[in-house]
C-alpha positions in Angstrom: 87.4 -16.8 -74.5 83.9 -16.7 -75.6 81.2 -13.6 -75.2 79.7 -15.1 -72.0 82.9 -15.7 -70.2 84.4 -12.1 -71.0 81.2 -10.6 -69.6 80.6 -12.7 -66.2 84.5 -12.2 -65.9 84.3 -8.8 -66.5 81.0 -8.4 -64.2 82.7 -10.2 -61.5 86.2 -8.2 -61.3 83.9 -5.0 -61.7 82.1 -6.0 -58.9 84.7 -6.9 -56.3 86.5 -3.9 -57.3 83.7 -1.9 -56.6 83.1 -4.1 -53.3 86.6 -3.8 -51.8 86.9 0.2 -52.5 83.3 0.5 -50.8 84.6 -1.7 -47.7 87.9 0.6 -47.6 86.2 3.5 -48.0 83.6 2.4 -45.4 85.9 1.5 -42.8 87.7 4.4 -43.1 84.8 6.5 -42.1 84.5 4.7 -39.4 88.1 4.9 -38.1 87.8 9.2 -39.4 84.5 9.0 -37.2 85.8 7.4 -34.2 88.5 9.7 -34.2 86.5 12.9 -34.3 84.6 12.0 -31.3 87.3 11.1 -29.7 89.2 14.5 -30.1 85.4 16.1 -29.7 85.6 14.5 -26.2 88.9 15.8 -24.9 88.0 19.1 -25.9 85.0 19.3 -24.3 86.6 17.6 -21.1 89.1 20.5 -20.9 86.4 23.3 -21.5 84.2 21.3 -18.7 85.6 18.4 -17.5 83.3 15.6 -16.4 82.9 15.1 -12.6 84.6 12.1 -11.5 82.5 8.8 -11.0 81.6 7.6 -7.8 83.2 5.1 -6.0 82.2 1.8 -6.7 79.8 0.2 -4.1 80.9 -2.1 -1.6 79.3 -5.5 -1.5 77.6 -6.2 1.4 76.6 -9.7 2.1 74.1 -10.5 4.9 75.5 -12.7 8.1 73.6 -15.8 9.1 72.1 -15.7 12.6 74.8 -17.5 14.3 77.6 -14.8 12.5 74.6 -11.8 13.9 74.3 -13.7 17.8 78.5 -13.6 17.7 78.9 -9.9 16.3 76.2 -9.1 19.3 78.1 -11.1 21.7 81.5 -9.5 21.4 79.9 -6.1 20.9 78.1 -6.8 24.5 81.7 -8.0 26.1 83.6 -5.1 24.5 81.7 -2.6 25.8 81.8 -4.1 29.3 85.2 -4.3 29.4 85.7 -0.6 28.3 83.3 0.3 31.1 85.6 -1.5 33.6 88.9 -0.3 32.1 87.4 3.1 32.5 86.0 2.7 36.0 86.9 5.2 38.5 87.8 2.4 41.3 89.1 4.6 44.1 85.2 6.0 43.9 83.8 2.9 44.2 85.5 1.8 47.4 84.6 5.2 48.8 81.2 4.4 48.3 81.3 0.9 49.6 83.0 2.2 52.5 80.1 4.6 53.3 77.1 2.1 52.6 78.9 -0.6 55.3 79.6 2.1 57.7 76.0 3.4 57.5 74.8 -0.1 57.7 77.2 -0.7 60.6 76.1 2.3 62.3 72.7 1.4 62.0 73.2 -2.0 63.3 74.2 -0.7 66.8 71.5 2.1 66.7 69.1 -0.7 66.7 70.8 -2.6 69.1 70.7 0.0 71.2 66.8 1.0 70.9 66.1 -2.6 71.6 68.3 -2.9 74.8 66.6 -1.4 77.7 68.8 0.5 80.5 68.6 -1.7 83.7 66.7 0.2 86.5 68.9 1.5 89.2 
């Protein structure tokens, strides 16, 4: 093995040596780092925990005019029908009672102001 070939063979074990303990040593700092924040983390959290997040936002998506007119529609027929179900009916027919006997009563009040007594 000639001078040259000894010294780039040299060089290059030297140098990946030196390139896999730096990688090692490098990715173990990391991994010690990660670790320490970690552990930083839960110890903080259990002097003063962290307030939980918020809930996550529902989606909305916008109806199209026909979905809007239909929503509107059954809105406008449910409420209608909760105002009948709710209806005090027995008050009603009291009431229509009255009006058609005042009407009735006034009926034959006129009829009376308009026929004259006959003269005796």
């Amino acid at each position: 093995m000639g001078f040259t070939t000894g010294l780039l063979g040299g060089f290059t074990l030297t140098t990946s040596l030196l390139y896999l303990s730096l990688s090692l040593h490098t990715r173990n700092r990391v991994q010690q780092a990660s670790l320490l924040q970690q552990q930083s983390l839960i110890l903080n959290n259990v002097v003063e925990p962290l307030p939980p997040p918020p809930p996550p936002a529902s989606r909305e998506v916008q109806a199209g005019l026909w979905e809007t007119a239909k929503d509107r529609w059954n809105a406008e027929l449910e409420g209608n029908v909760r105002k009948l179900q709710h209806m005090d009916w027995d008050g009603v027919r009291i009431r229509m009672e009255e009006g058609v006997s005042a009407v009735w009563r006034r009926a034959f009040e006129k009829g009376r102001e308009v026929v004259p007594d006959p003269p005796k």
